[in-house]
Every structure is written in C-alpha cells, then in structure tokens.
C-alpha positions as CSV (number, residue, x, y, z in Angstrom):
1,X,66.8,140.4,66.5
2,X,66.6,144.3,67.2
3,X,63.5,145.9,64.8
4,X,63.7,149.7,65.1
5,X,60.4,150.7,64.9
6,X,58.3,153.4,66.7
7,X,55.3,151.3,68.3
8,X,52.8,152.8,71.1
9,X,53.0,152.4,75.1
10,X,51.6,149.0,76.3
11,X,48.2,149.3,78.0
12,X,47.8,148.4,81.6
13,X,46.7,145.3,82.7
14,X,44.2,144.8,85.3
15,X,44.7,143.3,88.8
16,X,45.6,139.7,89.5
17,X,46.4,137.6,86.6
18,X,48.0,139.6,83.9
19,X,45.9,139.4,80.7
20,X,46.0,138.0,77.0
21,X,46.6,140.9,74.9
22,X,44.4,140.7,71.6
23,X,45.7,141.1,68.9
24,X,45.0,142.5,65.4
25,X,47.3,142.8,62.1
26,X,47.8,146.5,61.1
27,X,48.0,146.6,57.5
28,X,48.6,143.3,55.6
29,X,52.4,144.4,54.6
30,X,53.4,143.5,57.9
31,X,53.4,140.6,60.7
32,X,54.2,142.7,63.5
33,X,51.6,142.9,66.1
34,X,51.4,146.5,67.3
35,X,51.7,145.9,70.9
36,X,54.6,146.2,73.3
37,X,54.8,143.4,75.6
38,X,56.7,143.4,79.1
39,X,58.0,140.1,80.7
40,X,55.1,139.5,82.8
41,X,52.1,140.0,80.1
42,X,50.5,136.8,78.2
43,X,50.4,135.5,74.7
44,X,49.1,132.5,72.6
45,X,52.0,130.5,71.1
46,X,53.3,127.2,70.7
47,X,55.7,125.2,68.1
48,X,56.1,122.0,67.7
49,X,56.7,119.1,65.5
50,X,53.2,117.6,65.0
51,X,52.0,121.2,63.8
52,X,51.4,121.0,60.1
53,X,53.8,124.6,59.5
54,X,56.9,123.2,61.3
55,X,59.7,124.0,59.6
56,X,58.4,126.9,57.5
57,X,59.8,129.5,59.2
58,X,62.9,128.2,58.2
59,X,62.3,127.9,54.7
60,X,62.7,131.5,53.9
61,X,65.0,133.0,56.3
62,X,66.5,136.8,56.6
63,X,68.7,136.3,60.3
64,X,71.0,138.8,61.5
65,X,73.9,136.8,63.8
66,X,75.0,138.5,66.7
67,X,78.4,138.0,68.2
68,X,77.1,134.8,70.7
69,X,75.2,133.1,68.4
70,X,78.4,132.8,66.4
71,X,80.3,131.9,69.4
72,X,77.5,129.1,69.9
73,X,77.6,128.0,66.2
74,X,81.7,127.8,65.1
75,X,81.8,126.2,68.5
76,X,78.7,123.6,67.6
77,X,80.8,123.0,63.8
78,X,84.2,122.5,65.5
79,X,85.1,126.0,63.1
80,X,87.3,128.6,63.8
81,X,85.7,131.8,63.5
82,X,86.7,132.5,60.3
83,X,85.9,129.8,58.9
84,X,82.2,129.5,59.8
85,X,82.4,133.5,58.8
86,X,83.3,132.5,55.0
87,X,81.4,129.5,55.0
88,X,77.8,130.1,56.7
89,X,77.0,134.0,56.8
90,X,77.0,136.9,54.5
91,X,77.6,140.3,54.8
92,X,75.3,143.5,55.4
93,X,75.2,146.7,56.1
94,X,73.6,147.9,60.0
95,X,73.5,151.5,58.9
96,X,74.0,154.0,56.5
97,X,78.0,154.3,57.5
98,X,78.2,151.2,56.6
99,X,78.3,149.5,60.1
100,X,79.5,145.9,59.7
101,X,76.8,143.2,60.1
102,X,76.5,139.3,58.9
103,X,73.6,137.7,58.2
104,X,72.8,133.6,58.6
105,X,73.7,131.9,54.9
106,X,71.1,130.3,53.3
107,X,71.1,127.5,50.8
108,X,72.4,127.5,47.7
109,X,69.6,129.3,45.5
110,X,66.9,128.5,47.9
111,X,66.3,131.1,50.8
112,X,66.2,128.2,52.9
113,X,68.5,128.2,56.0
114,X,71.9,126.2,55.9
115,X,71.5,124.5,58.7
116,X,67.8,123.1,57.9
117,X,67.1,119.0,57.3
118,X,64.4,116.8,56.8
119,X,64.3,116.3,60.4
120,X,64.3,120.2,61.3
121,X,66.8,122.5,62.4
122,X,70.5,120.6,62.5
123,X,72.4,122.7,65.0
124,X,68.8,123.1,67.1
125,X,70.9,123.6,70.9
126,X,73.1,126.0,69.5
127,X,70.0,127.9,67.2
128,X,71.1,131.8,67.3
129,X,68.8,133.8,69.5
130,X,66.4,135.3,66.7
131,X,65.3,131.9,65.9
132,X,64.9,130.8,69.8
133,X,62.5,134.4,70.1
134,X,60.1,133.4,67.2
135,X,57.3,134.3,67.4
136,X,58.5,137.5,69.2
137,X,60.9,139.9,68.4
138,X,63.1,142.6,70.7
139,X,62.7,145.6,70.4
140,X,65.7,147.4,72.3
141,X,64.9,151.6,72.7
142,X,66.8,154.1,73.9
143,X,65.4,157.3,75.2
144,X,66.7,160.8,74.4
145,X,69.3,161.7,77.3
146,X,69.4,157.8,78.4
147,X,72.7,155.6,79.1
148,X,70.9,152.9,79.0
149,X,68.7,150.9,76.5
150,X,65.3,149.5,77.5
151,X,64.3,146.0,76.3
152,X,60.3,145.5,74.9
153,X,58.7,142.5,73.3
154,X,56.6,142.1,70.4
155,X,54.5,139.1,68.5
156,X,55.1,138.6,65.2
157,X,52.5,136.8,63.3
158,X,52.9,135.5,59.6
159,X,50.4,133.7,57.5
160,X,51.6,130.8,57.3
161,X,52.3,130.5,60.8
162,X,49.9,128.0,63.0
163,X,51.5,128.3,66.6
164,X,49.3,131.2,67.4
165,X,46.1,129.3,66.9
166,X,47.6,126.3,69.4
167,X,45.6,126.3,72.9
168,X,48.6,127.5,74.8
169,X,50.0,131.0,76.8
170,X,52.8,131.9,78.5
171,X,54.4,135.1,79.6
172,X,57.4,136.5,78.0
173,X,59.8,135.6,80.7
174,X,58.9,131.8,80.6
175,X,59.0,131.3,77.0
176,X,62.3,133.3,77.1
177,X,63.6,130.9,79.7
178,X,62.0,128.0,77.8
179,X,63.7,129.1,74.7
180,X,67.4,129.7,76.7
181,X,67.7,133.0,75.8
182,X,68.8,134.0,78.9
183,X,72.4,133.6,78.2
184,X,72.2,134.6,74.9
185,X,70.4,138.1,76.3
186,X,73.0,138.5,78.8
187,X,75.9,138.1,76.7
188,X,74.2,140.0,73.2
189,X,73.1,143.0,75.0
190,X,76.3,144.6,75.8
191,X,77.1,144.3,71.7
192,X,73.7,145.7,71.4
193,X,74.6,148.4,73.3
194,X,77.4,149.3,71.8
195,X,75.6,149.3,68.3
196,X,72.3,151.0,69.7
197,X,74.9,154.0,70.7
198,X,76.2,154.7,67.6
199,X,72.8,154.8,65.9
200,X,71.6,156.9,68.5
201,X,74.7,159.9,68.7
202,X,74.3,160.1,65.1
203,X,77.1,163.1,64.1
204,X,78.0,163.2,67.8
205,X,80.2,160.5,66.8
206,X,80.2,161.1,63.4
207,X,81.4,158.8,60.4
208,X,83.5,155.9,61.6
209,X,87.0,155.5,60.2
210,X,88.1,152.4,58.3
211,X,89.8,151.5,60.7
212,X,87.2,151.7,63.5
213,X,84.9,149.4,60.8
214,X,88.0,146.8,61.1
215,X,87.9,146.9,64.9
216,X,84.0,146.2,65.5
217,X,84.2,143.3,63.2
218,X,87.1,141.5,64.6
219,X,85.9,142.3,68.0
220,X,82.4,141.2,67.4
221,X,82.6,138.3,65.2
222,X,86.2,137.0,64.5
223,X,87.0,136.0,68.0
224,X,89.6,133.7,67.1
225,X,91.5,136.8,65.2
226,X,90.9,138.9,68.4
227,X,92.8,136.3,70.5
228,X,95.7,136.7,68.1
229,X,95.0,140.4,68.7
230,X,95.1,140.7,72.0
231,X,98.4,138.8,72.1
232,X,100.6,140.7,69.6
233,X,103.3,143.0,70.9
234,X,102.0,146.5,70.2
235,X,98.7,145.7,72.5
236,X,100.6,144.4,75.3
237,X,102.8,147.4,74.9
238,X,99.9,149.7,75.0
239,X,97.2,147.6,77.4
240,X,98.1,146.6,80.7
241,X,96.5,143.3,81.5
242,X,96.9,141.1,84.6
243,X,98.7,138.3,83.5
244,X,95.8,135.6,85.3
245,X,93.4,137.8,83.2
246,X,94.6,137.7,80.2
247,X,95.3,133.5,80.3
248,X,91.5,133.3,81.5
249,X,90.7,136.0,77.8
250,X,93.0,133.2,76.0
251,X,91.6,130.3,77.3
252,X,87.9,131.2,77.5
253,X,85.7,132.4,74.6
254,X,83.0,133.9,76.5
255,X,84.9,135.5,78.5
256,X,86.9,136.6,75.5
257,X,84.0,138.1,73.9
258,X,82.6,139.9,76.8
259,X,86.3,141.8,77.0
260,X,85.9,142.4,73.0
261,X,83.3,144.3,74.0
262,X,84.8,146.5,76.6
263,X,87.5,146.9,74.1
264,X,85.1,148.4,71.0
265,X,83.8,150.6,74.2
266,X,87.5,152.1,74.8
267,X,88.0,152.6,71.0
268,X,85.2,153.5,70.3
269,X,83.4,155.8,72.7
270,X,86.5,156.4,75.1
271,X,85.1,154.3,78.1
272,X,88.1,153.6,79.6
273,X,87.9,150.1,81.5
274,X,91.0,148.6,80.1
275,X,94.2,149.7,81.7
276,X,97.1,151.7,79.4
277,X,100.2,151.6,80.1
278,X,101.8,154.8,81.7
279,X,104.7,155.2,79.1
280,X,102.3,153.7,75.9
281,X,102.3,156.9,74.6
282,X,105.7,158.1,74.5
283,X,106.7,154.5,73.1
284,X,104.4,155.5,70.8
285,X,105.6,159.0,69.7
286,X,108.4,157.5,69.5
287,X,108.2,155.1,67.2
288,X,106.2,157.8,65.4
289,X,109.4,159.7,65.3
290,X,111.3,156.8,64.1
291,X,109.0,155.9,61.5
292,X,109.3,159.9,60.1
293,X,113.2,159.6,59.7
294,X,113.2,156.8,57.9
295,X,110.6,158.2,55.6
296,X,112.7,160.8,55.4
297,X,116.0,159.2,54.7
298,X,114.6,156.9,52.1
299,X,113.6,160.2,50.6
300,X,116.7,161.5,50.6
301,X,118.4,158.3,49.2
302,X,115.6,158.4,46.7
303,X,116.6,161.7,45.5
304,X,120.1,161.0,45.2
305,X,119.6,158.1,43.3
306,X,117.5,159.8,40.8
307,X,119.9,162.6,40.3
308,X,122.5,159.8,39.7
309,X,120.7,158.4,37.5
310,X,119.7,161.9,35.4
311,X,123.5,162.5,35.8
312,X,124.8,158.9,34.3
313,X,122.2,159.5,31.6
314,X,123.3,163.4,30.8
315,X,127.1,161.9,30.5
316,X,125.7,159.4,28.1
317,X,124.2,161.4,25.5
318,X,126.9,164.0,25.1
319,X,129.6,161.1,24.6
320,X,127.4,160.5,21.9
321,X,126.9,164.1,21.1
C-alpha cells in the first residue's frame, strides 16, 4: 500500500535502545499517525485470534493489489491470471491519466473481503502485502532530482482496532520479517518504481497512449497473457533474448514478472536493458511499407469498383430512358 501524503521528518531517537514513538490522532477524519518511522524505531502492535476485533479489518476492505500479490494469489487458487482478474478484483484508476490499477473484490453487497470465512482470512500464506503491513502503511517518496524512491513507515490506527492497546513492540524490520514482506517488498518495489515515475515527471512524460495503458496492465497483472506475449513472432523479431533466458521467463513466474518489469521500463521510459535486434527496425519499415501499398491498392481497386458500379448503373437508367 503506497499513501501519498506529505508527513514531517522523523525525530531523532536517543542513544541505545531506540524509543516508542507516542502517538496521537491528528484530526478524527483520519487513522494515520503523523509520524515517519524507519526500520529500526519501535511500536505497540499485535494481532491475533483471541483479540476481541479479529477479523474486522477485513470486514470493510479498500486493497490495492500489486503485481506479486496477484502472482501469490492466481497461484494460491490454481487460476490463470485472467481468471482471478475477472473473478476477484476490480478496476481503478492510479491517476488522473487514467493509470491502470485493480483493487481486491469484495463480497457480494457487503464490503467484506472475498477471501474472508468464519475462521479468518482463507488464502492467509498467500495474503497480499497491504494486508501483511497492517497496522502500518509505506509510504514510498521520491525527492526532486532523485532516481531513486525512498521507503518510510507509518501506524495506522482505527477505532475499532485493539492490537495497539496489546502489551507488545517491535521494530519495523521485525514485524516486516514476521509478516514475510520481504519478498513481497523486493519483488513490488521495482513496479513501484515504475509507477512512482510517472507520477513524479508529470508532463515530462506527458499523457500515456492507449496503447502504453495496454502494455502496463498486461505486464503488471496478466502475466499469463505476457508469456503468450513474449512468445509471439513480432517480439522475438524485434527482442533478442538468450534462448536459456527466455525458457527460464516461460517456465518461471517470478522471474517472468521481474522481466515484465524491465520491459514497461524500455517502453515506457526508454531504459534500455532488453536487447533489439540490429535489423528490427528495417523489418519494421518494411513491413510499414508493405502495409502502405496494400492500403493503397485496395484503394485503388476500391475506386475502380465504384466507378463500375456508377458506370453499370448510368447504362441502366438510359436503356430505360
């Protein structure tokens, strides 16, 4: 989950033992504790089943997916991407060019998640990573003039929560490793990237085109279809892959997902880390060329045609003349 927000710097912690932030709710419209957090400061959180809110959270949900936690999930369900697409998220807007995003479905008429049962959460090991941060959120900055983004933490504390009043603290970077985000972090932040760029060059980049729309969305969450991509003929005519590459891309969805990635970079933005092919652009041109005469025979033959057929109907009416 990546809030954009302005919040202020963190304040420094003493010597020795970091220390427990306090905390205090800045206006009652909202649960987000105005204090950045790095991965070695302190706070008071625990979840479990024997608290009298479990489940809650889950009972009113508003989760954007990101491109592993879909992986995780279609995986988990035995789905191909596609399917778990049309079946378990909805769509939404990232920005006001409308940048593709999908949100986790919830149930019918309820905004309760899809996934939750009387017993909990019913796909718990393969949770996306906004539910494995609760109660924190990310909050992923970049700075004017910076190629890369930072990372910051942040507690989030609704009413109805009770894990912030149970007797137990941790730093960041344990609960992170507690929760497994880890390899959810690794894996998501090169998409975040990607998307904190574009939000960040603003007209630099300018309006994407349709097509670029198409691109980010197959690339980020129809992996499946970006196998197929990768394997039709006009992207092995243009990319040059090594052949024990490109069985590892087919073979291996994270791996898959982490060339997607370097692939929305080369569309995208131009970073070139994917090899063309020498003569891809005369082929190209080419078929560019071929592609014009046709047009412009069918014209022709169009033309013809229709002055046939103003011809045949010209003889006709002055035999009846």
């Amino acid at each position: 989950m990546s809030i954009d927000i302005p919040l202020p710097p963190p304040p420094e912690s003493g010597q020795g033992q970091p220390e427990i932030k306090e905390y205090s709710d800045p206006s009652p419209m909202t649960p987000v504790q105005p204090v950045q957090l790095g991965p070695e400061d302190r706070f008071q959180f625990n979840c479990h089943k024997g608290i009298a809110c479990f489940n809650k959270c889950c009972q009113n949900i508003d989760i954007m997916l990101a491109p592993y936690d879909i992986l995780r999930l279609k995986k988990r369900l035995g789905l191909s991407s596609r399917d778990f697409i049309d079946n378990f998220t909805r769509d939404f807007a990232m920005d006001g060019h409308g940048m593709p995003g999908l949100k986790l479905a919830t149930k019918d008429e309820s905004p309760a998640c899809a996934f939750l049962t009387p017993e909990g959460c019913g796909v718990y090991a393969d949770r996306p990573s906004a539910c494995r941060y609760y109660a924190l959120g990310l909050l992923s900055m970049r700075r004017k003039d910076s190629p890369t983004d930072e990372d910051s933490y942040f507690v989030v504390k609704e009413d109805h929560c009770l894990g912030h009043e149970e007797p137990k603290t941790q730093t960041v970077r344990d609960y992170r490793k507690e929760q497994g985000l880890e390899d959810y972090d690794a894996i998501n932040r090169e998409w975040r990237q990607i998307v904190l760029k574009k939000r960040s060059s603003g007209p630099t980049i300018g309006k994407p085109s349709e097509r670029s729309m198409e691109l980010f969305f197959l690339a980020s969450y129809d992996l499946d279809g970006f196998r197929d991509f990768i394997s039709t003929p006009g992207f092995t005519e243009l990319f040059e892959l090594d052949p024990a590459e490109k069985e590892l891309l087919l073979a291996t969805d994270e791996a898959l997902l982490r060339f997607a990635f370097r692939f929305l970079k080369q569309a995208l933005y131009g970073e070139i880390s994917i090899p063309v092919r020498a003569d891809a652009a005369d082929k190209r041109r080419e078929r560019y060329r071929q592609r014009v005469e046709q047009m412009e025979r069918e014209a022709v033959e169009r033309k013809t045609m229709d002055q046939d057929a103003q011809y045949e109907s010209l003889k006709y009416e002055s035999q009846d003349d």
